[in-house]
ROMARRO-291696 format. One record per residue (C-alpha): y, x, z; residue number from 1. Coordinates in nm, 2 decimals, always signed. Each point is the difference from the previous one (the first is absolute). Layout:
residues N
{y Y; x X; z Z; seq NUM}
...
***
This chain:
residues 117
{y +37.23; x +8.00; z +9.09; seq 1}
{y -0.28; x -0.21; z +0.15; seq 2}
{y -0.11; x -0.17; z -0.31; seq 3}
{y -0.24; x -0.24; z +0.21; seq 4}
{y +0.38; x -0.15; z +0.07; seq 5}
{y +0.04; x -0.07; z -0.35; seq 6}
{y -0.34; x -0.24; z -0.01; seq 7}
{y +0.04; x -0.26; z +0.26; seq 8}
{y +0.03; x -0.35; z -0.08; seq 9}
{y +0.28; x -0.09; z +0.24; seq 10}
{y -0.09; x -0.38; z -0.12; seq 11}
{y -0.35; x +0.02; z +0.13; seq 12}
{y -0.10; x -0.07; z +0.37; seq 13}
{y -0.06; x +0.35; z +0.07; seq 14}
{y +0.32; x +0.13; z -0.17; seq 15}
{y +0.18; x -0.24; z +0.20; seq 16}
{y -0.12; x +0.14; z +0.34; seq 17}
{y +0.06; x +0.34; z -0.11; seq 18}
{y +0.37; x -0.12; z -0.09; seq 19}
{y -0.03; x -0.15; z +0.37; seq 20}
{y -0.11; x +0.38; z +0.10; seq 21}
{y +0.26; x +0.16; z -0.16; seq 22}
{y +0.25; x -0.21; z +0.11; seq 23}
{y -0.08; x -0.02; z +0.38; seq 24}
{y -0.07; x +0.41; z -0.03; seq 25}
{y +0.39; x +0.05; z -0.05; seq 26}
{y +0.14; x -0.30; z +0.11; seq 27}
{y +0.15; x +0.20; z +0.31; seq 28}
{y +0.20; x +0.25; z -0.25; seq 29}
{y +0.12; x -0.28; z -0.24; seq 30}
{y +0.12; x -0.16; z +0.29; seq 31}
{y +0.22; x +0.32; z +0.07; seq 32}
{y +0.11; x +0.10; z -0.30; seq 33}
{y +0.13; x -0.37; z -0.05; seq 34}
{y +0.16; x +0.01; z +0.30; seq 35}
{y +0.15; x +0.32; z -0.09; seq 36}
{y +0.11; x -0.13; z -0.36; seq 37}
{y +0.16; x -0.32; z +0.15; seq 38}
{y +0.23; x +0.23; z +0.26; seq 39}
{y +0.11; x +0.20; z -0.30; seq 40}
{y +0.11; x -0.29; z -0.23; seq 41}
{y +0.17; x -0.17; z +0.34; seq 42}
{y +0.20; x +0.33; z -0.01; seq 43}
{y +0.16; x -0.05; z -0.34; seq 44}
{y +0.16; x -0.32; z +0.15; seq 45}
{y -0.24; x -0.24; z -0.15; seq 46}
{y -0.19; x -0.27; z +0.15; seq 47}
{y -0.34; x +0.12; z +0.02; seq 48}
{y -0.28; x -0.22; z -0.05; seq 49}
{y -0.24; x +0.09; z +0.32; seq 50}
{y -0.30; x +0.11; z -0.03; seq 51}
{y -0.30; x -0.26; z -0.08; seq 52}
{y -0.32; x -0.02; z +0.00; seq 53}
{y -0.14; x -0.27; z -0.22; seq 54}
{y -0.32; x -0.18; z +0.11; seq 55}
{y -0.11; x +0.04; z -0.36; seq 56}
{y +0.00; x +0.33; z -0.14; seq 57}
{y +0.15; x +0.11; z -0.30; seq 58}
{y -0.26; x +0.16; z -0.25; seq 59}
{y +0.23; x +0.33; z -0.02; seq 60}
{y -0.01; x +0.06; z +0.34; seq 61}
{y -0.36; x -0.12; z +0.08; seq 62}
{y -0.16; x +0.20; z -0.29; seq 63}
{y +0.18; x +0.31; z +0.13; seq 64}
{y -0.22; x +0.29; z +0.20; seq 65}
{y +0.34; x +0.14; z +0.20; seq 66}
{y +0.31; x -0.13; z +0.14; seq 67}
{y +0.12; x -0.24; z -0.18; seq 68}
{y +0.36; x -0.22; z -0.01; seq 69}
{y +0.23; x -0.27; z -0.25; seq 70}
{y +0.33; x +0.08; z +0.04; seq 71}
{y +0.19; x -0.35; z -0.10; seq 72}
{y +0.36; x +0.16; z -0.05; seq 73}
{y +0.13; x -0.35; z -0.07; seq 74}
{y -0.04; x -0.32; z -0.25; seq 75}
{y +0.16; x -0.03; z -0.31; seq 76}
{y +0.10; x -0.33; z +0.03; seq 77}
{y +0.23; x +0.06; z +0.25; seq 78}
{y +0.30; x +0.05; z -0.17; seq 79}
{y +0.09; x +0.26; z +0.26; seq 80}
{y -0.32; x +0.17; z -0.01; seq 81}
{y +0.00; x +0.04; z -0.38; seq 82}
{y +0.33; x +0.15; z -0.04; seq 83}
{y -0.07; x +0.24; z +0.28; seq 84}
{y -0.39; x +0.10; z -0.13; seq 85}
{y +0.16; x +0.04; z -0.38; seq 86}
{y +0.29; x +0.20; z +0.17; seq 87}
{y -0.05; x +0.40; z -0.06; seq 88}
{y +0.13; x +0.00; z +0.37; seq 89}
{y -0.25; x -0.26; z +0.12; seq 90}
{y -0.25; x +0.18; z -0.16; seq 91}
{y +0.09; x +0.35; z +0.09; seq 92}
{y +0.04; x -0.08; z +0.41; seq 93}
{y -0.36; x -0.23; z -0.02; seq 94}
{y -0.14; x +0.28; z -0.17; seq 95}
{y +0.18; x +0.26; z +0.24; seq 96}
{y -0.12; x -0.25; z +0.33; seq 97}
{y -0.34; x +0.02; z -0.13; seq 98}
{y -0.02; x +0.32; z -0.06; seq 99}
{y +0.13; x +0.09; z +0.33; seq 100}
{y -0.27; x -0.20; z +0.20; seq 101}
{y -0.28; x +0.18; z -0.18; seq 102}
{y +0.11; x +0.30; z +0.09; seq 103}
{y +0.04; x -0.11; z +0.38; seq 104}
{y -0.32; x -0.14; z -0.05; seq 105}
{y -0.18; x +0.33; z -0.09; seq 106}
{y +0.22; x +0.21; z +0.24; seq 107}
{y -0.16; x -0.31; z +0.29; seq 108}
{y -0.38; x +0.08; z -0.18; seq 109}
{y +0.05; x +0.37; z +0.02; seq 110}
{y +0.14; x +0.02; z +0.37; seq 111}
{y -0.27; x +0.12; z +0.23; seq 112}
{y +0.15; x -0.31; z +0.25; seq 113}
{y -0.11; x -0.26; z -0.21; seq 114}
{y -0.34; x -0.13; z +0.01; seq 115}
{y -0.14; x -0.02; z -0.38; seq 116}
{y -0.30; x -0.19; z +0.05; seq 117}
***
């Protein structure tokens, strides 16, 4: 591992533009593999929740030197929602959707058709 990683301040100026770097760097692939992730959870019958792009990142994602998504599965307080997320079936098919669009994701990444920038 790149242990240089492990000492940036993402708090600091500079941390913050290398969070900016990162970001930007992959933002093409997160975009894919979210787009990917939100078919896959449309195909279980649920509503998906699009795929977003907030205007402020989220630290998890910024601070992240790869692709990098947040998979919102629901909100627990929707009634609906929580009996379906604590549900071994809800759990099972978003865990099964999931799974499914990461491996169309890497099958995409590793077809000599797609361009990998």
């Amino acid at each position: 591992a790149d242990s240089s990683y492990n000492t940036v301040d993402f708090n600091s100026p500079e941390g913050r533009a290398i969070a900016q770097v990162y970001a930007k760097r992959y933002q093409e692939k997160s975009d894919r593999i979210a787009t990917i992730v939100n078919e896959e959870v449309e195909n279980t019958g649920r509503a998906s929740l699009g795929v977003n792009q907030r205007q402020v990142g989220i630290w998890v994602l910024q601070a992240t030197n790869m692709p990098a998504i947040l998979v919102e599965t629901g909100f627990i307080s929707n009634p609906q929602d929580e009996r379906y997320l604590n549900s071994d079936k809800g759990q099972q098919e978003l865990a099964e959707a999931i799974t499914q669009a990461v491996i169309r994701y890497k099958e995409q990444m590793e077809s000599p058709k797609v361009n990998r920038n």
